[in-house]
C-alpha positions as CSV (number, residue, x, y, z in Angstrom):
1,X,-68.1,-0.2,-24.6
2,X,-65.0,1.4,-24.9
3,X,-64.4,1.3,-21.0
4,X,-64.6,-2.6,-21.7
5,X,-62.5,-2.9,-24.8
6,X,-59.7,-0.9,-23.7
7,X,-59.4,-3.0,-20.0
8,X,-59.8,-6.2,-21.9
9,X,-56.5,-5.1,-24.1
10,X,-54.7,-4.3,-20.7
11,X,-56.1,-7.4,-19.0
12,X,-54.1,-9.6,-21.3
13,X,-50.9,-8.2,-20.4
14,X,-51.3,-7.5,-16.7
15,X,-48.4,-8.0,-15.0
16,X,-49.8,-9.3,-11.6
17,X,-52.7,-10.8,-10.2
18,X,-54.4,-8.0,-8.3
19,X,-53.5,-5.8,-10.9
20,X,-55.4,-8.5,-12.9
21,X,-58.5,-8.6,-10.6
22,X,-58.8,-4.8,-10.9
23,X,-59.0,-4.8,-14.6
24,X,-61.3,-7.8,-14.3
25,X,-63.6,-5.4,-12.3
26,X,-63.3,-2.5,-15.0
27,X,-64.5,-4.8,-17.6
28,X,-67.4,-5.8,-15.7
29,X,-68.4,-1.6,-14.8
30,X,-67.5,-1.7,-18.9
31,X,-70.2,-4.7,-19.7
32,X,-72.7,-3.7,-17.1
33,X,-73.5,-0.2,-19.5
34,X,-74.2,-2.7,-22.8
35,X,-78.0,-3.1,-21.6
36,X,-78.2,1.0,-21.9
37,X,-77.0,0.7,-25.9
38,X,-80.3,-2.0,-26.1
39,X,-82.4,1.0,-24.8
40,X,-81.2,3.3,-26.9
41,X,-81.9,1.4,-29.9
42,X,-85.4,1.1,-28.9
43,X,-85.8,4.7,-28.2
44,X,-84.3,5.8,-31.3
45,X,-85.1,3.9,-33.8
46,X,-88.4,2.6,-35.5
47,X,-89.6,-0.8,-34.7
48,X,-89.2,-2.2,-38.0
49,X,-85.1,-1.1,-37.3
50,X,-84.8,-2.7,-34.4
51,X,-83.9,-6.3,-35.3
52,X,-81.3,-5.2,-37.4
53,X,-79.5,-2.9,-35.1
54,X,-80.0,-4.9,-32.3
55,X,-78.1,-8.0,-34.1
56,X,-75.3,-5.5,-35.4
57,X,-75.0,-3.8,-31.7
58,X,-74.4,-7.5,-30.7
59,X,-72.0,-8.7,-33.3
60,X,-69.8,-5.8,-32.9
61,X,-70.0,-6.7,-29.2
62,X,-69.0,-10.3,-30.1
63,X,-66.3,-9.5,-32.3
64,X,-64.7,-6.7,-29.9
65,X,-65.0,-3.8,-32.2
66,X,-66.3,-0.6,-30.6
């Protein structure tokens, strides 16, 4: 997630356009790795836990905080 955060920082001040579709590119490698967090929730926590972490893994992801 942090991969993501940091290129979506630099994306809003690239200067040019490729240098805009490269950082694009990081933030998708950066997104692409969220699905992993989900499994590690699973695998780490009870089931009762899940719900709750799941919805706080996603909120944080909403509100771009790492």
């Amino acid at each position: 997630m942090i991969i993501y955060f940091v290129a979506v920082f630099f994306t809003s001040m690239a200067p040019t356009y490729p240098i805009l579709i490269m950082l694009r590119t990081i933030q998708g490698i950066g997104l692409s790795i969220n699905p992993i967090g989900y499994t590690l929730l699973r695998e780490k926590l009870p089931p009762r836990e899940w719900p709750v972490a799941r919805e706080s893994l996603h909120q944080h992801s909403r509100l771009g905080l790492p």
